[in-house]
N, C-alpha and C positions, 0 to 999 in steps of 0.2 A: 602460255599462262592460262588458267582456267579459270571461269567467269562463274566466282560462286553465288548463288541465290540465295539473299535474306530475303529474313521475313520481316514487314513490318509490323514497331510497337502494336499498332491497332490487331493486328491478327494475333499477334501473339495473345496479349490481353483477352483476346474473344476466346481460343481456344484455352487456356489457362484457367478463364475465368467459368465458364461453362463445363469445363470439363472438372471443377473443382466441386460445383453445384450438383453435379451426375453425381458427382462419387459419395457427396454426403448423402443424398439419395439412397442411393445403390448402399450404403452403413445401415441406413435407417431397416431398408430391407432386411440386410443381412443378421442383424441385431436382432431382427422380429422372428426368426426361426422360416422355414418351408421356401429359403432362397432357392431359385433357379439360374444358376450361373448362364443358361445359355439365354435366358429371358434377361438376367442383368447385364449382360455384353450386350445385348441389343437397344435394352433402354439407354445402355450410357450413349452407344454411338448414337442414335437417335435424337436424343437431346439434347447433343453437342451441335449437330448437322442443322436438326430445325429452329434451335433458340437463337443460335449464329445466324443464321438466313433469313429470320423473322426481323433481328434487328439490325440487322446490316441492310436490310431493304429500308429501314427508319433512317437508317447514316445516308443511304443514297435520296433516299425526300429531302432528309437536310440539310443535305450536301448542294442540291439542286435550287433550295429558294435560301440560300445562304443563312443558314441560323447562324452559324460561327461567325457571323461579322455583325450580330444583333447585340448590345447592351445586356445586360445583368435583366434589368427588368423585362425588356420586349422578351427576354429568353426564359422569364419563368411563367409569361402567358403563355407561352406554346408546349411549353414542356410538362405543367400538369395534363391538358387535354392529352398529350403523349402518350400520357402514361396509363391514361382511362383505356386510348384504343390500345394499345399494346397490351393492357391486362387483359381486356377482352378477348384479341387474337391469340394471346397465348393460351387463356379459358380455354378458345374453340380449339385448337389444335391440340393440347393435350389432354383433355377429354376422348377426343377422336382418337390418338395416337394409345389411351390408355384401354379404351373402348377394344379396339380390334388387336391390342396384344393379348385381353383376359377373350375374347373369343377364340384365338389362334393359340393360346396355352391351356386353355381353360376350357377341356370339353363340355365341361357339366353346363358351362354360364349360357344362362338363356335369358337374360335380364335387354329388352330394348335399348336402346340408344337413348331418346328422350327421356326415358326413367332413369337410368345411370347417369345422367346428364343432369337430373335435377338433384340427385343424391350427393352431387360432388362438384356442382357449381359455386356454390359460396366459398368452400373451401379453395379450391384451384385458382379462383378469381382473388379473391384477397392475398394468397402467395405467390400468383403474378405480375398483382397490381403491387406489391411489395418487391420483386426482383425487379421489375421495370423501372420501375423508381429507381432503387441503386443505381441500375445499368446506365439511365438519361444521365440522371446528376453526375457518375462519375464517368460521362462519355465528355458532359459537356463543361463540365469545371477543367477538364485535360483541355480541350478546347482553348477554351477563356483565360485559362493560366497561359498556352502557348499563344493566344494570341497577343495577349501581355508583356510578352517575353518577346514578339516578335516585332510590336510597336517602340519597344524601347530599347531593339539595336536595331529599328530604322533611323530612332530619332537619333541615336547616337552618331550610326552612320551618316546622317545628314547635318549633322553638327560639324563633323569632322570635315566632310565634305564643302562646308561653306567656311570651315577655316582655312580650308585649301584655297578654293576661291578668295578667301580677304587677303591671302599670301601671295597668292599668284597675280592679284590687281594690285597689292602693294609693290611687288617684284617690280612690275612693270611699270607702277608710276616713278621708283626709284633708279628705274633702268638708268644708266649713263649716259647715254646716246640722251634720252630724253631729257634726262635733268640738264645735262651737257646745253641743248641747246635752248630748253626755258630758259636757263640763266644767262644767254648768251645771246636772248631777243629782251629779254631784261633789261642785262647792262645796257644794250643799247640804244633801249629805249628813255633809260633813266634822265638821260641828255635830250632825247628827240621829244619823248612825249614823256613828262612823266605821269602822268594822267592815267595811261594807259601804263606803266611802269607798275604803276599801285596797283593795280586790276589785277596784273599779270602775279602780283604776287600774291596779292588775297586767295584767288583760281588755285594756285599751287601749293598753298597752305593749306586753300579747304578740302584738295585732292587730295593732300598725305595725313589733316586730321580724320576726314570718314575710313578709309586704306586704317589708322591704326586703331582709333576706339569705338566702331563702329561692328569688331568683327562677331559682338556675339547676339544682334540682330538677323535671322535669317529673314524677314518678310520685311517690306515697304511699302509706301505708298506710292502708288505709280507718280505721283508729283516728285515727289523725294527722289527717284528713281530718274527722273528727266531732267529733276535740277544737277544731278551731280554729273548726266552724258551733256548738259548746256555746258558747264564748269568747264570739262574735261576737254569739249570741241572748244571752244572757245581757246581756249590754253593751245592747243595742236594749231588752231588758227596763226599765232604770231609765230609757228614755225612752218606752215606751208604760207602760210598768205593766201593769194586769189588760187594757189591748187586747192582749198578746200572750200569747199562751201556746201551747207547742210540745211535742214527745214525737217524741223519738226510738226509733225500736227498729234493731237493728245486733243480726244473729247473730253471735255472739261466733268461730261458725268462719269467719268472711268477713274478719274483723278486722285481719291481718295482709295480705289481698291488695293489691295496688298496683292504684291507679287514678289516672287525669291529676288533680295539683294543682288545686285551687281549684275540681273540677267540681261537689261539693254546693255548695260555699260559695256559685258563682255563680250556681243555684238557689234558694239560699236566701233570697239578697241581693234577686233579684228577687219574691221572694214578699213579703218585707216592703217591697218599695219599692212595689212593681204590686198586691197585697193587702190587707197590715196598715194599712198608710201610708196609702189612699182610704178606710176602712171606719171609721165612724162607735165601733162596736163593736168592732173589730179580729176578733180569731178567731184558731181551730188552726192553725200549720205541723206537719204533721207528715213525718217525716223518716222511711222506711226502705229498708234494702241489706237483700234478700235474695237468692235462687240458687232459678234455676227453669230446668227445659229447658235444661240449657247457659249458663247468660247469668247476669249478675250487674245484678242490678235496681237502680236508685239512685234513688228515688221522692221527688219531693216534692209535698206537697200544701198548698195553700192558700185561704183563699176569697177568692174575688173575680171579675169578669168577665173572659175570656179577650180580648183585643183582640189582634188577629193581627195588623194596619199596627204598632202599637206593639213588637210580639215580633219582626218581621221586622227591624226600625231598631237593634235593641239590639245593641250592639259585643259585651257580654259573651256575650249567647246566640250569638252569629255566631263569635265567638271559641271556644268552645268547643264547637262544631256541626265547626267545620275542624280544630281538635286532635282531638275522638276520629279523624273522617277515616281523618287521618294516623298517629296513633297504632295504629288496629286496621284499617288496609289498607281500609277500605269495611263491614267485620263488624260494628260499633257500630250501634246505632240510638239515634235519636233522636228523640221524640213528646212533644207538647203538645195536651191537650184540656180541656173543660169539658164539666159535665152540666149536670140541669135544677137544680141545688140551689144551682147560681152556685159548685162547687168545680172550682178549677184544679186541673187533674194533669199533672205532668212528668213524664217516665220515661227515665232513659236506663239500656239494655240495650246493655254489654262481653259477649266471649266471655271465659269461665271459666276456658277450657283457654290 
């Protein structure tokens, strides 16, 4: 099968668009009588070759200190100055370019450089500073439109992506097995303790009210966020008993920041499922947000064997691996390790700012 080469929009446009501007050129000559066909094939290629090269070295400046990711306004401070120096380089080079064709065609011309240079500077200079203008505005409105375009099937994507997530924590809090055996530390508590009876059913109320009307919040507050993994362990607690036991710490200045819905929860969930749930003995979850270097830590730890094919397969870790993503532009990290002591450790590291 053969591997054909496109070309991309941007080249295509450069070459289309430049070579559109030669040929009205190349008219104007030809219209004025004493055309030189082999002087006008050389000026078109010419000023195909260096108009494109001129400002394709402008798309690589721009490219380098990210104009494309600048606002409307930061991007129309940068873009006049643009357009000053690109008139000007375009001035200097085709002066120069126009200079040493009428010597090379033109035996008669004995006219210096400098003096041709001043005879045809205002003009060259206001019709460069006039094509560079187009050229900026309609490089970087293509720009700003795509990046537009490109913000609003992230956010789409990330909409969808945390609906998945509200389904996939809803799946599980409706699971069978689990609801199976809430209600079956319930019932028999209702006789033992009903104290704890009411508890047990408040927790599992407030687990399936956030699960259903909750899903089109993507951001929380890490308080919010720690009340509903207290909720949720607490609930799992009247189903392992003394196998679980957990400890949260949460600096209380972190409290109020917003982070993607359900990201401890889904941590947490897999700690007791992948964890507590295989261990004979159960063990520690422990749960902490702190702030280090920049970054906002969201730690969970649990014992048990780390199995990576099993961590790779899981919708929820996959789900929330492609919301941070999207959420923090590429800046999130995300890490999963074990030591020698059979303790799993999750970490996912937001930026702060």
């Amino acid at each position: 099968m053969e591997n054909k080469t496109t070309i991309s929009l941007y080249w295509k446009c450069q070459l289309i668009g430049w070579s559109v501007a030669s040929l009205y050129w190349e008219y104007n000559g030809l219209v004025s009588g004493n055309f030189n066909w082999v002087l006008g094939i050389l000026q078109f290629i010419s000023d195909v070759l260096i108009y494109i090269l001129l400002t394709h070295l402008y798309r690589s400046f721009a490219l380098r200190y990210n104009f494309q990711n600048l606002n409307l306004g930061q991007l129309l401070k940068r873009i006049i100055p643009s357009a000053i120096v690109l008139g000007i380089a375009y001035t200097l080079v085709t002066t120069l370019k126009l200079y040493l064709f009428k010597i090379w065609f033109l035996h008669s011309f004995s006219e210096s450089y400098p003096d041709f240079f001043k005879e045809n500077v205002q003009l060259i200079f206001i019709g460069g500073i006039r094509l560079m203008s187009i050229w900026l505005l309609a490089y970087h409105l293509y720009q700003y439109a795509q990046r537009e375009i490109r913000t609003s099937r992230e956010n789409s994507r990330l909409a969808i992506i945390s609906r998945d997530a509200q389904m996939s924590n809803l799946s599980a809090q409706l699971n069978p097995h689990f609801l199976f055996n809430s209600l079956n530390n319930i019932k028999a508590l209702v006789i033992e303790d009903p104290k704890s009876a009411r508890r047990a059913i408040d927790l599992l109320s407030d687990l399936l009210r956030t699960s259903l009307y909750n899903g089109d919040v993507m951001l929380v507050s890490i308080q919010d966020e720690i009340n509903l993994v207290k909720d949720y362990l607490e609930l799992e607690k009247l189903r392992f008993e003394e196998r679980l036991q957990y400890d949260i710490q949460l600096d209380k200045d972190l409290a109020s920041l917003q982070i993607p819905r359900l990201s401890i929860q889904t941590l947490v969930e897999n700690a007791v499922k992948h964890g507590i749930a295989k261990l004979k003995n159960g063990g520690l979850i422990t749960v902490k947000v702190e702030q280090s270097a920049g970054f906002i830590h969201l730690n969970v730890q649990n014992p048990g064997k780390l199995n990576i094919s099993e961590t790779e397969k899981g919708v929820g870790l996959k789900n929330l691996k492609e919301r941070l993503e999207l959420q923090y532009k590429g800046e999130a990290r995300f890490t999963i390790s074990s030591d020698l002591y059979d303790i799993v450790l999750v970490d996912i590291s937001i930026p702060s700012a």
